[in-house]
C-alpha positions as CSV (number, residue, x, y, z in Angstrom):
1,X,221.4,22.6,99.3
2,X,217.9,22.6,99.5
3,X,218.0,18.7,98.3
4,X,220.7,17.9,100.3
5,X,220.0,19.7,103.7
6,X,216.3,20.1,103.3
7,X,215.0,17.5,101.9
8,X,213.0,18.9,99.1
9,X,212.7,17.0,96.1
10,X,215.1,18.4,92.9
11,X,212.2,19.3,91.0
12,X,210.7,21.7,93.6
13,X,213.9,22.8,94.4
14,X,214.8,23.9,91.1
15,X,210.5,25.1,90.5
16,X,211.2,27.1,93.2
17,X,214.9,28.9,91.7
18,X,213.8,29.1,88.1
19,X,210.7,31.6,89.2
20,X,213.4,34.2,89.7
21,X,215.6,33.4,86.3
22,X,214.1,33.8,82.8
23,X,216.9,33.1,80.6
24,X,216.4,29.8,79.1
25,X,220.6,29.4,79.0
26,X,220.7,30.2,82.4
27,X,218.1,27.3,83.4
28,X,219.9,24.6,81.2
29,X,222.8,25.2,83.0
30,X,221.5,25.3,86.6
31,X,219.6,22.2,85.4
32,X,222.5,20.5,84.7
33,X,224.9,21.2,87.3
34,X,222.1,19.9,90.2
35,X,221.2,17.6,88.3
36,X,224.5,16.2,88.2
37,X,226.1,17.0,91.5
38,X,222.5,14.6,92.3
39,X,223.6,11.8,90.4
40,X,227.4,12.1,91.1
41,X,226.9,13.1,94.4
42,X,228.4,10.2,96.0
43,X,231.5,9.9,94.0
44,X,232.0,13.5,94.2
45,X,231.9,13.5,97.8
46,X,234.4,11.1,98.3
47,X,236.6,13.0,95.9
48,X,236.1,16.1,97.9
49,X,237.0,14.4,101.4
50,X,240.1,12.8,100.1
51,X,241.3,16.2,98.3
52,X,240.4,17.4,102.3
53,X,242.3,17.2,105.8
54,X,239.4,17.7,107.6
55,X,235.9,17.9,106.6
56,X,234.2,21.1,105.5
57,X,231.4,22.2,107.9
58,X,230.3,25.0,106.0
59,X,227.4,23.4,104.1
60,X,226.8,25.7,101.5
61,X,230.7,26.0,100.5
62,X,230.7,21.8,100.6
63,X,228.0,22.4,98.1
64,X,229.4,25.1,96.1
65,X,232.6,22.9,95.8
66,X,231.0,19.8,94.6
67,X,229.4,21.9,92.1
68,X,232.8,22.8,91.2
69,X,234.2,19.7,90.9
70,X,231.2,18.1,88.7
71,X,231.7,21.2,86.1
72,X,236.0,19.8,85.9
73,X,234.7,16.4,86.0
74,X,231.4,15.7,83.9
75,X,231.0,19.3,81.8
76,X,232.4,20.5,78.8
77,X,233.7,23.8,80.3
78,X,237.1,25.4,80.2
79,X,238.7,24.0,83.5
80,X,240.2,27.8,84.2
81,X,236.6,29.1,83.6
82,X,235.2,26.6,86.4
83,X,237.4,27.3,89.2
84,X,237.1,30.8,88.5
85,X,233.7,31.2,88.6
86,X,233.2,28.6,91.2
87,X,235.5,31.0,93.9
88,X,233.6,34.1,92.6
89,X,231.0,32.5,93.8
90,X,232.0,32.3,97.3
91,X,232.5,35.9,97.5
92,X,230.3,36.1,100.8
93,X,232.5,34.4,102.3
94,X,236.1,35.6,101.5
95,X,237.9,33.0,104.0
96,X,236.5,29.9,101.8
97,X,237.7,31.6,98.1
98,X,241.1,29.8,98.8
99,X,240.1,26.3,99.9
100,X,237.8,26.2,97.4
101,X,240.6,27.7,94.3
102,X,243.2,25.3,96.4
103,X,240.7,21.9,96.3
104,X,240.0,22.5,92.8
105,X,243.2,22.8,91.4
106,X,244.7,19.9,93.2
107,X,241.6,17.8,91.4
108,X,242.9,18.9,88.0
109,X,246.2,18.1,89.1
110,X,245.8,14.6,90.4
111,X,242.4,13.6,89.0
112,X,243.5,10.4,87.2
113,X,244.5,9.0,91.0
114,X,241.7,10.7,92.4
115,X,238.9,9.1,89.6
116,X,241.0,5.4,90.1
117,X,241.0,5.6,94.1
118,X,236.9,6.2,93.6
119,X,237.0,3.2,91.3
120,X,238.2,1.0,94.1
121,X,235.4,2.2,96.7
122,X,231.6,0.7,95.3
123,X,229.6,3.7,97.0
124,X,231.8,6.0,94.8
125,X,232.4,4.1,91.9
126,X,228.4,3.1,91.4
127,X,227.9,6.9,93.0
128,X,224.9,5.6,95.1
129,X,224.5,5.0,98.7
130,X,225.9,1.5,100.4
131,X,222.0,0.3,101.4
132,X,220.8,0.9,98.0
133,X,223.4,-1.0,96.5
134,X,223.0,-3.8,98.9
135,X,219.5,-4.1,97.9
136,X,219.7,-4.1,93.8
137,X,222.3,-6.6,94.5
138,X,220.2,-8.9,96.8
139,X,217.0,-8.9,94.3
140,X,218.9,-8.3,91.2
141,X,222.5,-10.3,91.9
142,X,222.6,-11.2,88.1
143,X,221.0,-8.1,86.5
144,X,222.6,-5.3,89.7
145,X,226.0,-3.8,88.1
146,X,224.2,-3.3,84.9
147,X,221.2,-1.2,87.0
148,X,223.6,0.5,89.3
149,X,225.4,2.1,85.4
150,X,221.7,2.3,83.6
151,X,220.8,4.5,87.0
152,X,223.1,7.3,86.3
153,X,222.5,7.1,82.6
154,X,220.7,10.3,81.2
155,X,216.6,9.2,80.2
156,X,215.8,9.3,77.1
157,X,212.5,11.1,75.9
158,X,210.0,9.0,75.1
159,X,206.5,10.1,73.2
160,X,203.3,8.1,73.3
161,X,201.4,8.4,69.7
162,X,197.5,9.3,70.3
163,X,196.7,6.7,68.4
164,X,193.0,7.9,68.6
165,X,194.0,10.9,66.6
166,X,196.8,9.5,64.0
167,X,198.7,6.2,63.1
168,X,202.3,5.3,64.4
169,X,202.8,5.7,60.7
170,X,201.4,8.8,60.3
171,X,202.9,10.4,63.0
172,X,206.5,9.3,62.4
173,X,206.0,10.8,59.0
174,X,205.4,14.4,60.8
175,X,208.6,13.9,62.7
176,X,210.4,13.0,59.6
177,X,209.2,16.1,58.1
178,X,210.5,18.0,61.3
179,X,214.2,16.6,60.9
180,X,213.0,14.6,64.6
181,X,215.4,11.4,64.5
182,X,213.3,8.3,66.5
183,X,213.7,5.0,67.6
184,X,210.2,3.3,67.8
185,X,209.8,0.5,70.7
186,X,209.0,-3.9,69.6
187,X,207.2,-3.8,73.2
188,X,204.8,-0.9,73.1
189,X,202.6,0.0,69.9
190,X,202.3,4.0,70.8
191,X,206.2,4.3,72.0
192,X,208.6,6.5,70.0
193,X,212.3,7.8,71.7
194,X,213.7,10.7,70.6
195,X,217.6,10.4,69.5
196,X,217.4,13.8,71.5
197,X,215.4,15.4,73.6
198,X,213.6,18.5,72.2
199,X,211.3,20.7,74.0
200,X,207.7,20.1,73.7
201,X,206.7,23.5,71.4
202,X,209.1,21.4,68.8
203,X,207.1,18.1,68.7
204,X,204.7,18.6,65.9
205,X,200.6,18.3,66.8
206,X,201.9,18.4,70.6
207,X,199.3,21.4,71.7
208,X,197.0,19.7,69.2
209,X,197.3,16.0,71.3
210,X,198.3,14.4,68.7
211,X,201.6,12.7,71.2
212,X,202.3,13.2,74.6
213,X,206.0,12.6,76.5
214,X,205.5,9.3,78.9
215,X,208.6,6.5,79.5
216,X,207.6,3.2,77.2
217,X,207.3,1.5,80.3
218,X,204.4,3.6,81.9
219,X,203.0,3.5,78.5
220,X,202.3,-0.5,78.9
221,X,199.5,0.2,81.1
222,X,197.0,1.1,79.2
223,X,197.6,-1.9,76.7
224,X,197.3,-4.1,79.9
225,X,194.7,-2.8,81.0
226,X,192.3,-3.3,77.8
227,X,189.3,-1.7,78.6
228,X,186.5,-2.1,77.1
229,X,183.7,-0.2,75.5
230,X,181.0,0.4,78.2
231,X,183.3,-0.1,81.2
232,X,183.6,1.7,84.4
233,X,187.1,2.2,85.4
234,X,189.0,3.7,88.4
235,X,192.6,5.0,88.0
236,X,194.1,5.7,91.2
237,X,197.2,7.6,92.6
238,X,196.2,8.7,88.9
239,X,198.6,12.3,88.7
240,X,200.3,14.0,86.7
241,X,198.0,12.0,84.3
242,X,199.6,10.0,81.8
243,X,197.8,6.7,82.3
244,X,194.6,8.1,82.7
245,X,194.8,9.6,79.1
246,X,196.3,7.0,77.3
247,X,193.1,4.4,78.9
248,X,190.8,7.5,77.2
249,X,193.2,7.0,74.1
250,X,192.6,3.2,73.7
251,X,189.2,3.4,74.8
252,X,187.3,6.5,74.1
253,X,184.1,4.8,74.5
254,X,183.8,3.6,78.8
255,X,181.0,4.4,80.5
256,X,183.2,6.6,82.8
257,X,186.6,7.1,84.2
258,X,187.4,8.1,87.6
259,X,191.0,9.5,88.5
260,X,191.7,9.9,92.1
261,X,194.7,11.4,93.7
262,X,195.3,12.5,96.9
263,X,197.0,15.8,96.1
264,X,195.0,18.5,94.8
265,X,197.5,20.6,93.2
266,X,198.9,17.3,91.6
267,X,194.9,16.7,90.0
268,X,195.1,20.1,88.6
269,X,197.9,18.2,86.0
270,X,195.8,15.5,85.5
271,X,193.3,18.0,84.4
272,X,195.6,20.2,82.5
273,X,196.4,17.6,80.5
274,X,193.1,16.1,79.9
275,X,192.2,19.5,78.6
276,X,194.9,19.6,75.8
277,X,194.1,15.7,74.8
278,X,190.3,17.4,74.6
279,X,189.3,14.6,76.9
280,X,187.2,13.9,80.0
281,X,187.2,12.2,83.0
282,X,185.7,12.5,86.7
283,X,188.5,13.6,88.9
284,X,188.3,13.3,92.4
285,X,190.8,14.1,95.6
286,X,190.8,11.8,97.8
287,X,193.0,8.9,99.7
288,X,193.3,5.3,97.6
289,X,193.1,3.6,101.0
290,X,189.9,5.4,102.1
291,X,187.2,5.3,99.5
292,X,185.0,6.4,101.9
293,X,185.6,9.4,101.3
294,X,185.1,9.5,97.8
295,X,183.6,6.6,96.0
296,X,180.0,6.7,95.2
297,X,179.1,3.0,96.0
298,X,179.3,1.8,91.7
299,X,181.9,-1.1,91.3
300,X,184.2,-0.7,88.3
301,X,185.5,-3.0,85.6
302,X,188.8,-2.2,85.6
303,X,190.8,-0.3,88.4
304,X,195.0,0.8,87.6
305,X,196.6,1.0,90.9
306,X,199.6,2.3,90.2
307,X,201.4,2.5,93.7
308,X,203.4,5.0,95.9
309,X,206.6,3.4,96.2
310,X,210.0,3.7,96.7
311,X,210.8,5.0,92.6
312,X,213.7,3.0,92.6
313,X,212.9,2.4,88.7
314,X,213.3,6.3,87.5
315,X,216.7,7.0,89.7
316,X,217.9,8.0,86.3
317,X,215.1,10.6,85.7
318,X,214.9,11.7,89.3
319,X,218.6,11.0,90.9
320,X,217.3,12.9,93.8
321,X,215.9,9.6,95.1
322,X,219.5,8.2,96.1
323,X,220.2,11.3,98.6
324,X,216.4,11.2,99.8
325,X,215.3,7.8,99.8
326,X,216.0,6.1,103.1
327,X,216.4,2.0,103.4
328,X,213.8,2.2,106.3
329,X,211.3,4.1,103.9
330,X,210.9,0.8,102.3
331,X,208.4,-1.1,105.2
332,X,206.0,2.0,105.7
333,X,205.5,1.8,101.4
334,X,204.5,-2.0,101.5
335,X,202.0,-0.9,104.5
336,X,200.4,1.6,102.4
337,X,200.6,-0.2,99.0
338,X,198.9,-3.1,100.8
339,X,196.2,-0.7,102.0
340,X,195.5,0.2,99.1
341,X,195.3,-2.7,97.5
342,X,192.8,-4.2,100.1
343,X,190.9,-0.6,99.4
344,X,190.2,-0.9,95.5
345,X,189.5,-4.3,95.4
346,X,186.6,-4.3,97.7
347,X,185.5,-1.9,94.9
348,X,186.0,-4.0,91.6
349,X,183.3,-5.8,90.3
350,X,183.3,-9.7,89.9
351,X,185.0,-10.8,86.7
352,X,186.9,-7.2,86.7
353,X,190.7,-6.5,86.1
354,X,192.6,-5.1,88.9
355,X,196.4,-3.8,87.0
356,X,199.2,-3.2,90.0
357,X,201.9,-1.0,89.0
358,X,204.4,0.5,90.7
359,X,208.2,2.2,89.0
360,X,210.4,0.5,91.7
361,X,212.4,-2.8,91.1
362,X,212.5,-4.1,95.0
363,X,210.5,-7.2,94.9
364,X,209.4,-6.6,98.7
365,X,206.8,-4.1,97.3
366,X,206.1,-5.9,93.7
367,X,205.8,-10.1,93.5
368,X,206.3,-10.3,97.6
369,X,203.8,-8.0,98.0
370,X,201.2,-9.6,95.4
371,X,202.4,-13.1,96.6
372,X,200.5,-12.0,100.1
373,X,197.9,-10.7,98.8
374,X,197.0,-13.8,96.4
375,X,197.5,-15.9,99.7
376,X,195.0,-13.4,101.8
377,X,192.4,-13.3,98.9
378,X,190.8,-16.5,97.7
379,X,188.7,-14.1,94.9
380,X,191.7,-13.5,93.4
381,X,193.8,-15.0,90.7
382,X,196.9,-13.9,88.4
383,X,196.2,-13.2,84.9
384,X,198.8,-13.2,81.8
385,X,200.0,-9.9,80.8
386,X,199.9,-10.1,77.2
387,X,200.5,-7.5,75.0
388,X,199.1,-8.7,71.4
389,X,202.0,-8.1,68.3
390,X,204.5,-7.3,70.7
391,X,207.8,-8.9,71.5
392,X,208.4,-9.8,75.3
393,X,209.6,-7.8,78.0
394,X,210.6,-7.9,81.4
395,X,211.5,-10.9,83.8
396,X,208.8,-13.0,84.7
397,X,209.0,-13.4,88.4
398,X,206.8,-15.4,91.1
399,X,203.8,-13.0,90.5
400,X,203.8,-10.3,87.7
401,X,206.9,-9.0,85.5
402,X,209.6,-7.0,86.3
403,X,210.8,-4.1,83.8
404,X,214.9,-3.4,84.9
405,X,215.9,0.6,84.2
406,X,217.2,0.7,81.3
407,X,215.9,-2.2,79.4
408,X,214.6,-1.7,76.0
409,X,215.5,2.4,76.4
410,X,212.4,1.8,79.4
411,X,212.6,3.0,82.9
412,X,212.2,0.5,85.7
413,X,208.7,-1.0,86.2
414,X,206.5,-3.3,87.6
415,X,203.1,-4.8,86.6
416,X,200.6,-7.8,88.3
417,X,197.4,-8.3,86.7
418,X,194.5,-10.0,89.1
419,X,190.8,-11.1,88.4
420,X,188.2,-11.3,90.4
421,X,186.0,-14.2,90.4
């Protein structure tokens, strides 16, 4: 409810419940069922309303029903054991127990009509909203079914190798040893997916930094980057922190490394994990599109800017973003990716590498929006992105290459690399 009604993301939502549960059992569970009734939520919805003669205005038993109806659907549970619990549920409100026993047990009795009718209808079927769908399909007409499935797929778990601390080798050897099956990555040297995930106290040398959990994709930036011994470089919208230790992984010798994010509590990650990676970096709050504020007047080498945007690349990990994502949200993002764009280049230094990233797939805020600024900025030209011994990836586009969810086990990602004379 507090996703659907509030607006809250899922993962404060369910930070907030979980501080009054401590039974692990009981988390997976409650993890599950919102994370599903998230990613189902449009089918679902249209399942409920046509098992309905008139809408129910009650929000929290619409919610509890839907719930409901993704444990018959998508879990394995007894279907007896569902309904039941789902109408003990309701005992607050005694009038809804019936409607809710009545609209369950007419799914289970007609659900092979009910799952064909959503079939027929593409916000159901595809179980995301009609102005999303419009949009994969007019950047992606080739590529947009396959996205639209990969969306609602469950994310792998991906580990990045501190290969500053161990081999690739080395460390799939410990995971070996620890019965951890893996799938290692032709794109990304440091990449290793889980067959399952596992929690984090299982993956060996984890509290030692030996491997952290970051998506393949996310892990490319670092590679990109290449920075170099003696370099300056500036990682901005930097938290939770991922890229900014993997460029202290690849390069432990820069001159200095400054992380900047604008949310204080969200820099307390970066440090958090900096601390269990035993690394260092300067770490500043501050707004990307007001160095003003922050920046002490030294140009750096290299600079990540990896964008706010609309996260149309990790629906899968996030599936919030299809019930809080809003087709107008799109126009203010490009305004402030553009911002900051303008902002960190005015602090790069000539012959430096400016990396733009951002984990959405709409082109309006990846090659459109580095078309314009290659066209405002005659300092500026597009470099390769080459990623030495590995096999290619992505879709070369106008500017840049595009990463579809999905591809290569990888979440959905974008990357532009610009030097400036």
């Amino acid at each position: 409810m507090k996703v659907l009604y509030d607006g809250l993301s899922l993962t404060t939502a369910l930070d907030q419940a979980f501080a009054n549960i401590n039974s692990p059992q009981d988390k997976a569970f409650i993890q599950a069922l919102c994370y599903g009734v998230c990613r189902y939520y449009h089918r679902l919805d249209f399942i409920l309303s046509t098992l309905l003669d008139k809408p129910l205005k009650d929000k929290e038993i619409k919610t509890l029903t839907l719930a409901g109806l993704f444990q018959l659907a998508y879990m394995r549970l007894k279907p007896y054991a569902a309904v039941s619990e789902t109408v003990v549920a309701a005992n607050k409100k005694p009038w809804a127990k019936a409607v809710i026993n009545a609209v369950l047990r007419n799914y289970l009795r007609e659900q092979a009509r009910l799952e064909e009718q959503a079939n027929a209808v593409e916000t159901a079927a595809s179980s995301h909203p009609a102005w999303l769908i419009e949009r994969i399909r007019q950047d992606w007409p080739e590529q947009a079914d396959d996205i639209l499935r990969q969306n609602n797929q469950q994310p792998p778990m991906t580990l990045r190798a501190n290969l500053a601390k161990t081999t690739l080798e080395g460390y799939l050897a410990q995971m070996t040893g620890h019965n951890l099956g893996y799938t290692t990555s032709d794109c990304c040297p440091s990449a290793i997916t889980l067959q399952r995930p596992v929690a984090v106290d299982l993956l060996p040398g984890f509290h030692d930094g030996i491997v952290s959990v970051q998506d393949g994709a996310a892990q490319l930036a670092a590679w990109l980057l290449n920075a170099q011994a003696g370099q300056r470089v500036l990682d901005v919208c930097a938290a939770p922190g991922g890229k900014t230790s993997h460029i202290l992984e690849t390069q432990a010798h820069l001159q200095e490394l400054v992380a900047v994010d604008i949310d204080a509590s969200r820099l307390a990650q970066v440090q958090d994990n900096l601390q269990r990676l035993g690394q260092h970096a300067s770490l500043k709050v501050g707004d990307a599109s007001q160095p003003d504020t922050w920046w002490d007047g030294q140009l750096f080498d290299r600079i990540v800017v990896d964008a706010p945007c609309s996260a149309t690349g990790v629906i899968r990990r996030h599936p919030d973003i299809k019930l809080l994502r809003r087709a107008e949200d799109i126009a203010p993002l490009v305004i402030t990716q553009q911002a900051i764009l303008q902002a960190t280049w005015a602090m790069l230094a000539p012959g430096g590498l400016l990396l733009y990233a951002t984990c959405s797939i709409f082109k309006q805020e990846n090659e459109q929006q580095i078309a314009r600024f290659l066209a405002d900025h005659a300092d500026a030209t597009e470099q390769p992105l080459a990623m030495p011994g590995s096999s290619a990836w992505g879709i070369a586009g106008l500017h840049g290459r595009q990463i579809l969810t999905g591809e290569a086990g990888m979440d959905g990602f974008y990357y532009a690399l610009l030097r400036k004379h």
